[in-house]
N, C-alpha and C positions, 0 to 999 in steps of 0.2 A: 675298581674295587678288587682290593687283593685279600680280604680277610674271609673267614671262616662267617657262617652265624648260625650259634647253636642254640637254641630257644625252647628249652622242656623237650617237645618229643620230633623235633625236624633239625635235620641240618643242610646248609646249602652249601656247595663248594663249586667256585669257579673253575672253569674248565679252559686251557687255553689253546685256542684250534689253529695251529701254526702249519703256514704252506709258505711257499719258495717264497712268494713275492707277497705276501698278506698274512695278518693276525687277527684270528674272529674272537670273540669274547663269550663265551657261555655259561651259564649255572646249570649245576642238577641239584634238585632237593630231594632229598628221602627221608618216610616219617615212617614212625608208624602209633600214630595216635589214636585213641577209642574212639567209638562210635559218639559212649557220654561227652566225651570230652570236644567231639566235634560239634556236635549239635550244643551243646552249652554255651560254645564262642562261634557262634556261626555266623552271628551280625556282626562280627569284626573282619569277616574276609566275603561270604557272601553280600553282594548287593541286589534292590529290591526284585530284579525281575528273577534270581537263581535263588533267593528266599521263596520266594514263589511258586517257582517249580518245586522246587524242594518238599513243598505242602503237598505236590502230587502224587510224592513217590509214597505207597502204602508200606512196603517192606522193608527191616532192619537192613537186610545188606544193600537193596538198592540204595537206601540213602546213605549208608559207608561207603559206598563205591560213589556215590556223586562227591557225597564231600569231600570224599580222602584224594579224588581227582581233581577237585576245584582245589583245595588247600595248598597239595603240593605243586600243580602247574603255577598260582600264582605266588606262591613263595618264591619260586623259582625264575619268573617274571620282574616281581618285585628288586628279585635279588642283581637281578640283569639290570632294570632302567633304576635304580636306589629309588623306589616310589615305595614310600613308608605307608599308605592305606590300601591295602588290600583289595578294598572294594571301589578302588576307582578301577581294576583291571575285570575286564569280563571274559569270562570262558565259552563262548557259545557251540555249537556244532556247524558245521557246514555239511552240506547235502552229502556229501559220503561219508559223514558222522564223522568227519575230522574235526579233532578241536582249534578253534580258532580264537585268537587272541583280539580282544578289544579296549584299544586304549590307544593314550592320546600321543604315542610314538608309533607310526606306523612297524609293518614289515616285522614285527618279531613274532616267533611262532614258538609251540610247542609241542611235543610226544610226551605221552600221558602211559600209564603202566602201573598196574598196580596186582597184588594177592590179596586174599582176605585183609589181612592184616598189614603189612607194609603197602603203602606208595610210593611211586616215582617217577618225574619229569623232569624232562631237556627246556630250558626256555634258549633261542640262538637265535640269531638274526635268518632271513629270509635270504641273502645271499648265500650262506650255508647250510644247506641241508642236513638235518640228524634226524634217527629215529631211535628206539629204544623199546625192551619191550622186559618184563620181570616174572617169571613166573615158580612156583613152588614145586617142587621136583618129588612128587609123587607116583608111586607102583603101577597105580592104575593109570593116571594121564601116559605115561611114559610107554605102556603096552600098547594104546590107541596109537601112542604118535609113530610109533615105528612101523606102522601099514602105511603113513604118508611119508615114508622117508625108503629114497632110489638104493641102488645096490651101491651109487660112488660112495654116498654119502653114511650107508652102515660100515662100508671100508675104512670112509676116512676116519669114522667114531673112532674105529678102534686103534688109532695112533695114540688117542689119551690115554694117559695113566687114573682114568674113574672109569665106573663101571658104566656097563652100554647103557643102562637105562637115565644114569645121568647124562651121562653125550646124547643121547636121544632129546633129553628136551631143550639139553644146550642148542642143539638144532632147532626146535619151534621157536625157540625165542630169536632165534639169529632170522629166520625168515618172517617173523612176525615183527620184527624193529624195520627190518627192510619193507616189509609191505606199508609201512608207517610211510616210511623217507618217498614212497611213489604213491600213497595216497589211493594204495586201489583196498586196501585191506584183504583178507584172507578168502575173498570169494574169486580169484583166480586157482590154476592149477599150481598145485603146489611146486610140482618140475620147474616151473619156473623160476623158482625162488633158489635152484638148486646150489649147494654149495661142495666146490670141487676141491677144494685147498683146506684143508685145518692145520696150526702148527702151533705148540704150545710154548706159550711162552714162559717168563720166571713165575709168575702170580695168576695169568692168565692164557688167553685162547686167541688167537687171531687166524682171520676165516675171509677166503674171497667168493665169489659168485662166479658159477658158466656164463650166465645168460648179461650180469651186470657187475662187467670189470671196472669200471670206474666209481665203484664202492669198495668196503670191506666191512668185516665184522670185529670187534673186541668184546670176546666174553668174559664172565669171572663168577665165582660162586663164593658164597657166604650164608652161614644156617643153613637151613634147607632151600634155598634158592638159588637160581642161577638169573645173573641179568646179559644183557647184550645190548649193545651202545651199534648203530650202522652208519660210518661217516664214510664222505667220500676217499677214495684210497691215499691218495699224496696225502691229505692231514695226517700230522701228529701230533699225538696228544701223550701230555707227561702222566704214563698210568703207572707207574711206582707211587709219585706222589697220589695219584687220585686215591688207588687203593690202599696209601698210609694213611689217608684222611677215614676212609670209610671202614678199614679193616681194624683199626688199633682203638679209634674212640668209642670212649664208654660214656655214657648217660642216666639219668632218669629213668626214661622210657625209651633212647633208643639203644639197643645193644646189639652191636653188630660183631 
């Protein structure tokens, strides 16, 4: 599948994960659809046991935050195996709240990410690990995140050309995609996650680990957010195209 698919307020775009001796296939999808507008078509992507749950969650965001995670991981599933119903793919959690994929092609996973209002997921196969993480680049988060960020890592901020408090959360989110790709999430120390390399590229950031060299990072910013993609280091991925697809398209409802 080599096409686009744009549909009201989501778009999915293949991703191609090119190493020496192998080519993996991946989608990302990013939406950012309403709360009405999620719960109005819910029965078209939720199936009956996450309808179900759904009934449990009391509050508006929680259930934006379930749907806009269920919507976009399976659009972005969907878009990986071409399964045209929705709700034959299930999201469930596994015991360290990773989300996990169920359906009738084994082995493909997802990282899930989302703000208020935007979502975003990796669907990839299980031989290649990705993680991903999206977050809204505000005054206050960014003052919090700099008491968990090392001396290398205020050094390396300031190689960008954005202000500290933006590299400040480009850093959570680069440690927060990777906490994804290991599957421990963010109740380790954060040193560990430390990143000793930043160098910026045409459009974007690219970022290695001390502790975990056979990864890397690729950030990028758009609106008020910053996302981060953590793939293992030898992949590459065509990010002129990705970010022509996500920087220039206009929409409906999504405008990036």
């Amino acid at each position: 599948m080599s096409h686009n698919m744009v549909t009201y307020n989501q778009l999915s775009i293949p991703l191609l994960l090119k190493r020496q001796h192998a080519t993996y296939e991946a989608f990302l999808c990013l939406a950012n659809p309403s709360l009405i507008n999620l719960v109005s078509t819910k029965v078209t992507f939720l199936n009956q046991a996450e309808q179900h749950y759904l009934t449990t969650l009391s509050y508006p965001r929680r259930q934006k935050s379930y749907l806009l995670g269920r919507f976009t991981a399976k659009q972005a599933v969907a878009a990986l195996t071409e399964e045209s119903d929705l709700r034959q793919i299930g999201i469930q959690w596994g015991v360290l709240q990773q989300p996990i994929v169920e359906y009738r092609v084994g082995n493909i996973q997802v990282s899930i990410a989302h703000t208020d209002e935007w979502g975003i997921a990796l669907a990839f196969p299980e031989a290649h690990p990705l993680g991903i993480d999206l977050e809204k680049t505000t005054e206050s988060r960014s003052e919090v995140i700099k008491d968990y960020l090392s001396a290398t890592e205020r050094q390396e901020s300031q190689k960008l050309n954005f202000s500290p408090k933006v590299s400040w959360m480009m850093l959570w989110t680069i440690k927060e995609a990777l906490s994804k790709v290991l599957k421990t999430g963010l109740m380790t120390d954060f040193l560990l996650y430390e990143v000793f390399h930043i160098q910026e590229q045409r459009q974007w950031v690219e970022s290695e680990f001390k502790n975990f060299a056979q990864y890397r990072a690729i950030s990028w910013f758009f609106q008020d957010m910053v996302c981060s993609i953590v793939l293992p280091k030898k992949t590459e991925i065509d990010m002129d195209l990705l970010l022509r697809q996500i920087l220039i398209l206009r929409g409906d409802e999504i405008c990036l």
